[in-house]
N, C-alpha and C positions, 0 to 999 in steps of 0.2 A: 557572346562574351569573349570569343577569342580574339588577342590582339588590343584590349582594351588594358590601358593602364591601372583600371579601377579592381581594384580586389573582388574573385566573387565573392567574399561575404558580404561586399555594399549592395551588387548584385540582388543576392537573397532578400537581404532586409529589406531591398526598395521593393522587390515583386511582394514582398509581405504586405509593404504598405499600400501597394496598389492595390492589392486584392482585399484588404479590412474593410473597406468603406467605398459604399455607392458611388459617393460621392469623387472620389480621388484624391489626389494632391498634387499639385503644379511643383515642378521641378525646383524653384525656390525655397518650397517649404520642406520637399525630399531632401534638401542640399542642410536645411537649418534642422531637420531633424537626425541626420545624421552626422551633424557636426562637419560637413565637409567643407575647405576652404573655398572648391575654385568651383564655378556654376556651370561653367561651358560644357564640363565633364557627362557631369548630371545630366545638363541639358539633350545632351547625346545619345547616353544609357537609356532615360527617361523613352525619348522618340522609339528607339530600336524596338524597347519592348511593345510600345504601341502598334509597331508595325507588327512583328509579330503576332499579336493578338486579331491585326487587322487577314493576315496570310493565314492565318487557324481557320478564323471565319471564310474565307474565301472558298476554301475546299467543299464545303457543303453547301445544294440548293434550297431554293426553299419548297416545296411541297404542297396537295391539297390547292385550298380556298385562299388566295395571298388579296391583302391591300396597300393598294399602291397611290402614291400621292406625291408631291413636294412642297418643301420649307424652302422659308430663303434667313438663312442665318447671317446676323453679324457679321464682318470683320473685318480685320485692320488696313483699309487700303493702300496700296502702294502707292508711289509720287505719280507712277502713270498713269493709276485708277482716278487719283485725285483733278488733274489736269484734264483726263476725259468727261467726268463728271459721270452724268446720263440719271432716268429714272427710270424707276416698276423694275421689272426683269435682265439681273444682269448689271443693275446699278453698281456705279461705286461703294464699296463700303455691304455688300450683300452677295451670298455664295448660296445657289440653287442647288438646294443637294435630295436626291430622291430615297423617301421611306417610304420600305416594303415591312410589311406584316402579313406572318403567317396564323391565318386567323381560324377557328373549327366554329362552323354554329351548331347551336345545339337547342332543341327543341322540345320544352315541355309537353309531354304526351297527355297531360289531364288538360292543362292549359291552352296550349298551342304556342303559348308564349314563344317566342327564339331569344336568344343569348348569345353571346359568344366568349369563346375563351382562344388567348394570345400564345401562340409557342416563342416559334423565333424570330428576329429581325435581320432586316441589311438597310444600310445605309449609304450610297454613295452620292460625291461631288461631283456636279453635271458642271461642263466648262460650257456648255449651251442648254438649250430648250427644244433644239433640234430631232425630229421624229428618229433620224438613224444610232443618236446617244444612245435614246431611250432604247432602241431594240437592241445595242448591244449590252445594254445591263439589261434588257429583260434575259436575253441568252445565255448571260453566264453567271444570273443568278438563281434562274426558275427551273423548274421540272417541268418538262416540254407535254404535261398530262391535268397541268395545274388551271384550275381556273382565277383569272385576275378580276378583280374588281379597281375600277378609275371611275373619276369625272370624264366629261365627253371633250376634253380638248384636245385640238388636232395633234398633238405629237406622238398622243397613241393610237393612233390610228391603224397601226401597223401592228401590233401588238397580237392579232385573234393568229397570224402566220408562226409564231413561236408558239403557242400555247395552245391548251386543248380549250378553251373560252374564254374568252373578254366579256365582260359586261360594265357598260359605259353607261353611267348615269348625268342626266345634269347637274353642273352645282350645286349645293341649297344646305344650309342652317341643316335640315332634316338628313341628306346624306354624308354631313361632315360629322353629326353625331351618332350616327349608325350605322354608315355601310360602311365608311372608314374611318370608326371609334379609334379604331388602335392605333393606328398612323398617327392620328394629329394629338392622340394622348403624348405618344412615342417622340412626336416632334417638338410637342410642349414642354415635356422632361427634358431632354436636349438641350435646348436654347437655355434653360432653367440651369442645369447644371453647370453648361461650357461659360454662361456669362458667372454665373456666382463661386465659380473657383479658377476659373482663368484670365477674366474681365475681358482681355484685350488678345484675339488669336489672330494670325496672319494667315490671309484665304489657302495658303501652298500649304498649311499644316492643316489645315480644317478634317482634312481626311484622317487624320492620326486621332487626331484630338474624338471625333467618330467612334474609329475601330475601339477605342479603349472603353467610349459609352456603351456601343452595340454588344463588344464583349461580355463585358459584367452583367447588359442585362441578359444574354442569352442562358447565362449561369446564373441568374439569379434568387435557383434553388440548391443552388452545389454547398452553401457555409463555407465551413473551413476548408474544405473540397478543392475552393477557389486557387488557392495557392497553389497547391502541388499542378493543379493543370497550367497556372501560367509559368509554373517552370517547367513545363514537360515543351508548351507554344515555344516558350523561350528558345529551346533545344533543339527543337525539330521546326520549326518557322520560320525562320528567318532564312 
């Protein structure tokens, strides 16, 4: 907040309204429910705290049984993307971003059934598909004791030398709703949310737009809770 023209009382209210609702609110309608004249401002405040909430999450790994996958999201191409064109992976108009879930299964003792139940997430934007990407998000987001679950394509290949096990399955209908439920629920909310309250995001913010999803749902038992933690992010994050 230091150095910003904007009063922190607009400050407060907007992390109020960030933190009410799953869902968010695009800096537009932060601007029109606070009455404020100029957008750019907004625009600004708005990202900081994003970021923020992205740098809270960063501090922590993830832990245990994690499932790892990627989406390719939406978004707004640049005149250079547009002139390059290209398809599948990397396309114009689509941003490869990797989701991890920290997953516990858990096994019915009469049944034998297993289940699983979801803690927390990370999300990040891959500028490639490249095996060395992927080992530096696996190293600075895993516990070097954790075991991963993937599909078997080559860019994790590397992945069992960070961690205490890999286990790489083939593609299939059967392992996208079971070995990695959580991921492609967690990616389906994602794409669901960023298109139906932002429509139009440009790839160099994708990651912002991210941290504020991945945030809220990591708290997504705190309530009211919510707030005072994204002013304490606010304070100490950035």
């Amino acid at each position: 907040m230091q150095g910003s023209n904007l009063p922190f009382l607009v400050w407060y209210k907007t992390m109020f309204l960030l933190s009410a609702t799953k869902k968010g609110f695009s800096s537009k309608e932060i601007q029109k429910q606070l009455g404020l004249k100029r957008y750019e401002p907004v625009w600004a405040m708005v990202h900081k705290l994003r970021k923020a909430m992205g740098n809270r999450d960063a501090r922590y790994t993830l832990e245990g049984m994690i499932e790892m996958d990627e989406g390719y999201f939406t978004v707004e191409s640049s005149e250079i993307e547009k002139v390059q064109g290209g398809r599948g992976r990397g396309a114009a108009g689509k941003s490869n971003v990797a989701v991890m879930a920290e997953s516990t299964q858990l096994e019915d003792v009469e049944s034998g059934k297993k289940s699983s139940q979801c803690r927390y997430f990370k999300a990040k934007v891959l500028s490639s598909h490249k095996a060395s990407e992927i080992n530096e998000t696996i190293e600075d987001s895993f516990d070097e004791k954790s075991i991963v679950l993937t599909d078997d394509s080559t860019s994790y290949v590397d992945i069992s030398d960070y961690v205490e096990l890999h286990v790489a399955e083939k593609s299939s209908e059967k392992m996208t709703k079971e070995t990695l439920r959580w991921v492609h629920i967690t990616i389906s909310n994602a794409k669901r949310n960023l298109l139906g309250n932002y429509h139009k995001i440009k790839g160099k913010y994708l990651q912002l737009y991210l941290d504020e999803f991945v945030y809220k749902l990591n708290r997504r038992y705190f309530g009211d809770r919510l707030f005072e933690r994204l002013v304490i992010a606010n304070i100490t994050g950035l």
